[in-house]
LOMI-467516 format. One record per atom (N, C-alpha, C): atom name; residue in three letters; residue number from 1; x, y, z. Coordinates in pm, 1 decimal. Layout:
residues N
 at  aa   i        x        y        z
 CA ALA NUM        X        Y        Z
...
END
This chain:
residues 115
 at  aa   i        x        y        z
  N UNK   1  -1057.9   1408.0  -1220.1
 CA UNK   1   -957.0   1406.7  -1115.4
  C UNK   1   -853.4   1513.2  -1151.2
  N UNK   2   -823.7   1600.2  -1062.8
 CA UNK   2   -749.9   1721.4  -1070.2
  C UNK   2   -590.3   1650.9  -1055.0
  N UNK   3   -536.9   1715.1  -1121.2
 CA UNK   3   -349.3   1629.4  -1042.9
  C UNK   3   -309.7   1638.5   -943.5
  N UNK   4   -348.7   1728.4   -848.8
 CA UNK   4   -327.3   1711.4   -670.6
  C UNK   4   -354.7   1553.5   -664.9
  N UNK   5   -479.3   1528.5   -701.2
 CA UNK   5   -558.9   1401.9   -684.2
  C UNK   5   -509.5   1277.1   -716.4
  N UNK   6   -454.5   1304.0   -863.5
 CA UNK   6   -393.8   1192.5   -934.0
  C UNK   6   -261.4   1208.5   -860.6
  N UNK   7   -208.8   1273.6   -817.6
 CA UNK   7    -40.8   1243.9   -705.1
  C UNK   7    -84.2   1155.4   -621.4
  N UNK   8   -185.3   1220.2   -522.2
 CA UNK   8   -208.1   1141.8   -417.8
  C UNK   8   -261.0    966.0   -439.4
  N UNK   9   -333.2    981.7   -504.9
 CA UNK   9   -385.9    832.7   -589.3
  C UNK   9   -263.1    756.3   -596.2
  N UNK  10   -144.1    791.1   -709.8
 CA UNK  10    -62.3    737.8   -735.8
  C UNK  10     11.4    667.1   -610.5
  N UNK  11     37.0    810.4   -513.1
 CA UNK  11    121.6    743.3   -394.2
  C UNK  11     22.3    658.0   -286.8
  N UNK  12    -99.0    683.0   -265.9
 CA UNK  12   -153.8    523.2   -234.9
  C UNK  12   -134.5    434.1   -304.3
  N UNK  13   -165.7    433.4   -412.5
 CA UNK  13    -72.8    303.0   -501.0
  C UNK  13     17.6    235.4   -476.7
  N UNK  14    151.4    275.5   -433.0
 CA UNK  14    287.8    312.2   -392.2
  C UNK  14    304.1    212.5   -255.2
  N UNK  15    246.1    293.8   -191.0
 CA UNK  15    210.2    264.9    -10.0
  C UNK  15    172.1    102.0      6.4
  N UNK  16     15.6    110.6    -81.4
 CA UNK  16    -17.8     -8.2    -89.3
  C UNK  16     47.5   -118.4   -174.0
  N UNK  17    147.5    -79.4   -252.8
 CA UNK  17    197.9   -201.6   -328.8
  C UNK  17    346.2   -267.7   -262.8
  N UNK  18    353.2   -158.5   -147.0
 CA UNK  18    504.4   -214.5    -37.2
  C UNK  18    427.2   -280.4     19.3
  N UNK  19    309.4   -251.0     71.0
 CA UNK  19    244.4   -349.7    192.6
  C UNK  19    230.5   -473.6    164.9
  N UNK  20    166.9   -497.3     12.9
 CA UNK  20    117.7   -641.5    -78.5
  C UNK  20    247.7   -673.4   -117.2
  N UNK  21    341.9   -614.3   -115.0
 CA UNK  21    449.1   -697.8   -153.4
  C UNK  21    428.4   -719.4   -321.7
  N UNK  22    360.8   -641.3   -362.5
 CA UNK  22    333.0   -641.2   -500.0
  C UNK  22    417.0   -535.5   -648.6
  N UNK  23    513.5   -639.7   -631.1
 CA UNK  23    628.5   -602.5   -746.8
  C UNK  23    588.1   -509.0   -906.4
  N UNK  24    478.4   -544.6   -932.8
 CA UNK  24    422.9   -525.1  -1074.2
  C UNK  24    425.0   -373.9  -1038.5
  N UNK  25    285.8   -361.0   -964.4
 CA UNK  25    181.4   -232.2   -949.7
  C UNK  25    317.1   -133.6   -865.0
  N UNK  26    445.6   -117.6   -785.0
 CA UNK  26    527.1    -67.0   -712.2
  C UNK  26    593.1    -11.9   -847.1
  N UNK  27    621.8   -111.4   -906.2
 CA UNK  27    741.6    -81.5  -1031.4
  C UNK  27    656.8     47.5  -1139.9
  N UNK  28    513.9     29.1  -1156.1
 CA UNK  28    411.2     67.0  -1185.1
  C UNK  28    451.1    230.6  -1201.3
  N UNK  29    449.1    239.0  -1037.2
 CA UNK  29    420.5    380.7   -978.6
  C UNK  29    596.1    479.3   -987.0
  N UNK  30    680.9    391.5  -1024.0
 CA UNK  30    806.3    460.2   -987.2
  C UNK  30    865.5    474.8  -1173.7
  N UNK  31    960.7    562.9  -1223.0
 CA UNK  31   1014.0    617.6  -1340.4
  C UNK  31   1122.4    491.3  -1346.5
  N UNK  32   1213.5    489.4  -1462.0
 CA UNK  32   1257.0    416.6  -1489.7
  C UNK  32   1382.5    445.6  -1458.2
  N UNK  33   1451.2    574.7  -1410.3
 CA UNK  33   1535.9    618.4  -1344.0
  C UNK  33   1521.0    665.8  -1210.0
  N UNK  34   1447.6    593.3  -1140.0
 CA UNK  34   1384.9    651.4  -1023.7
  C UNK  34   1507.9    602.8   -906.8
  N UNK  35   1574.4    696.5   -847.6
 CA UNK  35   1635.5    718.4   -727.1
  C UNK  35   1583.9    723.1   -630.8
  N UNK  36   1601.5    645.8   -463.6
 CA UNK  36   1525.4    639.3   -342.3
  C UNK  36   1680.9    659.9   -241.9
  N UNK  37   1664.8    771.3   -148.6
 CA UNK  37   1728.9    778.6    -56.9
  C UNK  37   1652.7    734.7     36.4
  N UNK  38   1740.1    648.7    120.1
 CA UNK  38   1646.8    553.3    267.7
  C UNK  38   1733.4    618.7    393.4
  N UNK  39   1602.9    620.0    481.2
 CA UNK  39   1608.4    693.4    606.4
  C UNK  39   1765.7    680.7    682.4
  N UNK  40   1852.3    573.3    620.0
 CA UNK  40   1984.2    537.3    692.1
  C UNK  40   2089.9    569.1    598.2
  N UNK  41   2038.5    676.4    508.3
 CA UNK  41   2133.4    729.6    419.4
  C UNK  41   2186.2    623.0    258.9
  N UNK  42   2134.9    545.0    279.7
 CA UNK  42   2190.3    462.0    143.5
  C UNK  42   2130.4    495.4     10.8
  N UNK  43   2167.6    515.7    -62.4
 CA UNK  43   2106.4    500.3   -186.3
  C UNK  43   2039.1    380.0   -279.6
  N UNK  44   1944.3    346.9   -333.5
 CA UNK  44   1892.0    265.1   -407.7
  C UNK  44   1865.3    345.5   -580.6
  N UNK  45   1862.1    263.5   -671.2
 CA UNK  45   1818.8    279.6   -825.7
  C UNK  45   1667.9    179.3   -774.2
  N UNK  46   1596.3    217.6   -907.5
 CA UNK  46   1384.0    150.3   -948.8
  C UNK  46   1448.5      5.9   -865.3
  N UNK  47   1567.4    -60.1   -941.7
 CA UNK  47   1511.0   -218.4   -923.4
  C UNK  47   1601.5   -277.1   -777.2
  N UNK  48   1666.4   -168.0   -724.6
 CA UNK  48   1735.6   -204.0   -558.6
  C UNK  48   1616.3   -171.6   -484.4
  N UNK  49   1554.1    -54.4   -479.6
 CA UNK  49   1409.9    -24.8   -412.1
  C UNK  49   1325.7   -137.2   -371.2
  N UNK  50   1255.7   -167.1   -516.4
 CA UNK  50   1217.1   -273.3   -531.1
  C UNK  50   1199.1   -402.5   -483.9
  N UNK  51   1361.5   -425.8   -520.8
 CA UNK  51   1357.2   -580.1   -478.0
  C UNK  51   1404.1   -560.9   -279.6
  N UNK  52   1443.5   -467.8   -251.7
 CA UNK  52   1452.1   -435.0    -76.8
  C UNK  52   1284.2   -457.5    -10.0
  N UNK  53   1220.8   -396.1    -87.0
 CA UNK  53   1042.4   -361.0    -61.6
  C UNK  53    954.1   -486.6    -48.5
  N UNK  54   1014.5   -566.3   -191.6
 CA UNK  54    957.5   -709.6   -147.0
  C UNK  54   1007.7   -801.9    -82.3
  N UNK  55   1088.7   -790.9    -76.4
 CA UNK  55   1187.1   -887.5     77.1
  C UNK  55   1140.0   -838.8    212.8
  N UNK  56   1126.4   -740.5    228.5
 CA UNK  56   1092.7   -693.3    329.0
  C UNK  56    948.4   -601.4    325.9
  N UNK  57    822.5   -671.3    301.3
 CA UNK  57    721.8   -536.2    301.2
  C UNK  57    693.1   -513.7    450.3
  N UNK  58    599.1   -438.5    404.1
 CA UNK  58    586.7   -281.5    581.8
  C UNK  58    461.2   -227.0    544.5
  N UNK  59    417.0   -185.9    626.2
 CA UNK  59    281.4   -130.1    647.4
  C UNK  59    316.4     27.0    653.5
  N UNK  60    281.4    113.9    518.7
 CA UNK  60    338.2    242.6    479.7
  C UNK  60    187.3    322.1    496.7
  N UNK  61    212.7    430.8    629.6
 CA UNK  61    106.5    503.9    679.1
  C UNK  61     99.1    656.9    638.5
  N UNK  62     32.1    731.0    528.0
 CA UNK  62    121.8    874.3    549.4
  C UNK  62    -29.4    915.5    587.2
  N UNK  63     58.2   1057.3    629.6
 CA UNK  63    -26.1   1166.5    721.5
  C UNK  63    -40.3   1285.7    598.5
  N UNK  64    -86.7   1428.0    628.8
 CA UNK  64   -122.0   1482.4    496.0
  C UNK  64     14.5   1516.9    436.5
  N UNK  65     -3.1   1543.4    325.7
 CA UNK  65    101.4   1544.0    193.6
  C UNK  65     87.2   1726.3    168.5
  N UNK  66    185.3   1787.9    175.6
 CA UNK  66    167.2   1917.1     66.3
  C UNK  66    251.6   1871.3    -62.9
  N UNK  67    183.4   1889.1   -205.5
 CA UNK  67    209.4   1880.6   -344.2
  C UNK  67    201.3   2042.3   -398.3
  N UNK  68    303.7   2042.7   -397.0
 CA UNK  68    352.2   2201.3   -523.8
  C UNK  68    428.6   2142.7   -675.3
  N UNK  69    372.7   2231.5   -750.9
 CA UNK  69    376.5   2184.5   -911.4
  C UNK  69    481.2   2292.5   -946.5
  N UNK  70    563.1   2245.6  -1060.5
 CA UNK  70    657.9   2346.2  -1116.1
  C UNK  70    661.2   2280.6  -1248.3
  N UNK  71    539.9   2327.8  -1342.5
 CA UNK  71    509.1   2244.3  -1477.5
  C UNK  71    487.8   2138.7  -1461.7
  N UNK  72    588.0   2009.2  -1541.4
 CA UNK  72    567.5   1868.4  -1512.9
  C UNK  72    632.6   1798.2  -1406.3
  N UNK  73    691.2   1858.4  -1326.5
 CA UNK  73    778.4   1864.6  -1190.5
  C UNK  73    686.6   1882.3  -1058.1
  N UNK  74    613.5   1739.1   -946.0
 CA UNK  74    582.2   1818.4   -865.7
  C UNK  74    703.6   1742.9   -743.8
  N UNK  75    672.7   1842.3   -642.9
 CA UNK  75    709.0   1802.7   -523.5
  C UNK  75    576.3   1759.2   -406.4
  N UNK  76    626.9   1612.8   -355.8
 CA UNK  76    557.4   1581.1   -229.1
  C UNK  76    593.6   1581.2   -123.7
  N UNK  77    546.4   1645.9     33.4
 CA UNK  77    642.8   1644.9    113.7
  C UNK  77    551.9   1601.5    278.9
  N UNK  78    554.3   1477.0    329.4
 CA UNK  78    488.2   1470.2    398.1
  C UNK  78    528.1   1378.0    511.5
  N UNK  79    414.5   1352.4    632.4
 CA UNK  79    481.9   1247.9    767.4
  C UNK  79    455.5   1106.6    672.4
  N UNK  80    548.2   1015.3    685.9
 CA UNK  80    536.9    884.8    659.9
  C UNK  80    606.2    805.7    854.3
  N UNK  81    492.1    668.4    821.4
 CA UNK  81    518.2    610.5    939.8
  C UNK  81    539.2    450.9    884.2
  N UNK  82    635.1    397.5    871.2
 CA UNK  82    665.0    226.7    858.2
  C UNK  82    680.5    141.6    948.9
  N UNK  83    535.8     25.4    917.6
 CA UNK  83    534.0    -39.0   1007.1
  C UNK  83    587.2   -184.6    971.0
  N UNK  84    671.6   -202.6   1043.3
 CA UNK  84    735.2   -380.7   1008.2
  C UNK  84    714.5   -454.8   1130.5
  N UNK  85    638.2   -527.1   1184.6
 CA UNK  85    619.1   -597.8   1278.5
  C UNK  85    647.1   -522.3   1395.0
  N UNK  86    702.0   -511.4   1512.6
 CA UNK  86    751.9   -426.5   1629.9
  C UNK  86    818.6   -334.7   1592.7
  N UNK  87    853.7   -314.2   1459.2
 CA UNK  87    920.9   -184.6   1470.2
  C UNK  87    892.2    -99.0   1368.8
  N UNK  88    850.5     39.0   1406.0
 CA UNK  88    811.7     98.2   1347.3
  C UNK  88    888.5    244.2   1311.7
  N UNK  89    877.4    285.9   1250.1
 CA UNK  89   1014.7    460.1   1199.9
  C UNK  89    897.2    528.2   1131.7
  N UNK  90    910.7    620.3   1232.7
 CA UNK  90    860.7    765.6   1162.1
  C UNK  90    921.3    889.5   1088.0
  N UNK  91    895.7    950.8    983.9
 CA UNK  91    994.7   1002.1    926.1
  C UNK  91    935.9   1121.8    868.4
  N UNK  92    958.2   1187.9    783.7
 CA UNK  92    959.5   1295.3    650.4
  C UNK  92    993.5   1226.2    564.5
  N UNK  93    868.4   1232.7    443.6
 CA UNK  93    925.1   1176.8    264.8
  C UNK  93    901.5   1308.1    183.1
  N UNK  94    984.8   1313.6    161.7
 CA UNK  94    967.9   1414.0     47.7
  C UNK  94   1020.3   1343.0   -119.0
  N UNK  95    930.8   1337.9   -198.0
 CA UNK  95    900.3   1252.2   -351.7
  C UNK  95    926.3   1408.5   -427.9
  N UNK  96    990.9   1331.2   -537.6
 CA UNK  96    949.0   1428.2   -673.0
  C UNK  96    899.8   1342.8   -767.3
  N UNK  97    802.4   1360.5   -838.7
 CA UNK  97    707.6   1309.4   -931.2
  C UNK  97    729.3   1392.5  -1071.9
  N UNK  98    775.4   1284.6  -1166.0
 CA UNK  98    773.2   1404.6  -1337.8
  C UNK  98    646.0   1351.4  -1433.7
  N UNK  99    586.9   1418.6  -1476.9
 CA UNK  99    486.2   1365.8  -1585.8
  C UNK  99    542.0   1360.6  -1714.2
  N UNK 100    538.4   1230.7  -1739.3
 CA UNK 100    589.1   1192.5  -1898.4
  C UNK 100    498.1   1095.2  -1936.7
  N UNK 101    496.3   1143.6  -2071.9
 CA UNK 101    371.0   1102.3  -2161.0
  C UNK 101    270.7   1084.6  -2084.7
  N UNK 102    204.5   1186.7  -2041.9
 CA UNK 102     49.7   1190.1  -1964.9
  C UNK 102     55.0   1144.1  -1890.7
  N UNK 103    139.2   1053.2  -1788.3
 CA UNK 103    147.5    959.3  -1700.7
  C UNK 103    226.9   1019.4  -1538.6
  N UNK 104    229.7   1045.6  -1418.5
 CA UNK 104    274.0   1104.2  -1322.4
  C UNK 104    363.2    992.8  -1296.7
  N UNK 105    500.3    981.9  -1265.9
 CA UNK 105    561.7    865.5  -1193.1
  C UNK 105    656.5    893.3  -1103.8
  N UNK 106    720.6    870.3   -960.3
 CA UNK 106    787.9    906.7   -868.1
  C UNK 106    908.1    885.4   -921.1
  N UNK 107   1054.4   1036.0   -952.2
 CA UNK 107   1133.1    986.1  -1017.6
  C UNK 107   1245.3    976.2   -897.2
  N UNK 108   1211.8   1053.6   -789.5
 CA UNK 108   1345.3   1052.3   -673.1
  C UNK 108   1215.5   1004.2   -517.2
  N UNK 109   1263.1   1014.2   -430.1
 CA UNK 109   1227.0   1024.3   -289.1
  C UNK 109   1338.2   1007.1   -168.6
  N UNK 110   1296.5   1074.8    -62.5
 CA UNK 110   1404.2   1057.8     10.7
  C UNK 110   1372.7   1061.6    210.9
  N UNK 111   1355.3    993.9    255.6
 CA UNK 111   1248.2    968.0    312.1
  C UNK 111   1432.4   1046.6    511.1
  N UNK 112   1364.6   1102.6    606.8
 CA UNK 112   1421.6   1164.0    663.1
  C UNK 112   1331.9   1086.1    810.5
  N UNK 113   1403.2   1035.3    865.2
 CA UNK 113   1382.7    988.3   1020.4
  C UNK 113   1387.7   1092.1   1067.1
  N UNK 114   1227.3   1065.0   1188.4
 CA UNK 114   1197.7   1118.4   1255.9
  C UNK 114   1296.0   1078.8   1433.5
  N UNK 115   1316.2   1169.1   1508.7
 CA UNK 115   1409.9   1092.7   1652.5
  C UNK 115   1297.7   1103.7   1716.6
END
């Protein structure tokens, strides 16, 4: 598996562990300083994310991803669509991912509503 591959892997991971509501494998995929800007401007730290994600999971749809590498630094930048029962937000996520100790993990994201 090439690291384009292993990004994308990871962020199905990601996707699918908001949907399951699955705390372990989410926490898994994100750094331990991992920052999330949400589509309504707020900021979250790993364990506000988190615990927002499992209170509330959503059905997380993305469309294709471009990944550019800058050493252990990549950038992801792609359509994301969240589905929560009737309501759904389409947006732009753009992730940065750092590799530490052999491992890829999402250390920021910041996800941009679509009108």
């Amino acid at each position: 598996m090439n690291e384009t591959e292993a990004l994308l892997k990871l962020e199905e991971r990601r996707c699918a562990a908001i949907g399951s509501a699955d705390g372990p494998a989410l926490r898994d995929t994100l750094s331990d300083d991992y920052m999330h800007v949400h589509a309504l401007g707020y900021i979250d730290d790993r364990e506000g994310f988190i615990a927002g994600a499992l209170s509330n999971p959503r059905i997380v749809e993305r469309g294709s991803i471009a990944v550019r590498f800058y050493g252990d630094v990549a950038i992801l930048i792609g359509e994301q669509i969240n589905r929560r029962g009737d309501t759904v937000m389409a947006g732009v996520m753009q992730q940065i991912a750092a590799k530490r100790d052999g491992a890829w993990r999402f250390v920021s994201a910041q996800m941009t509503r679509k009108e």
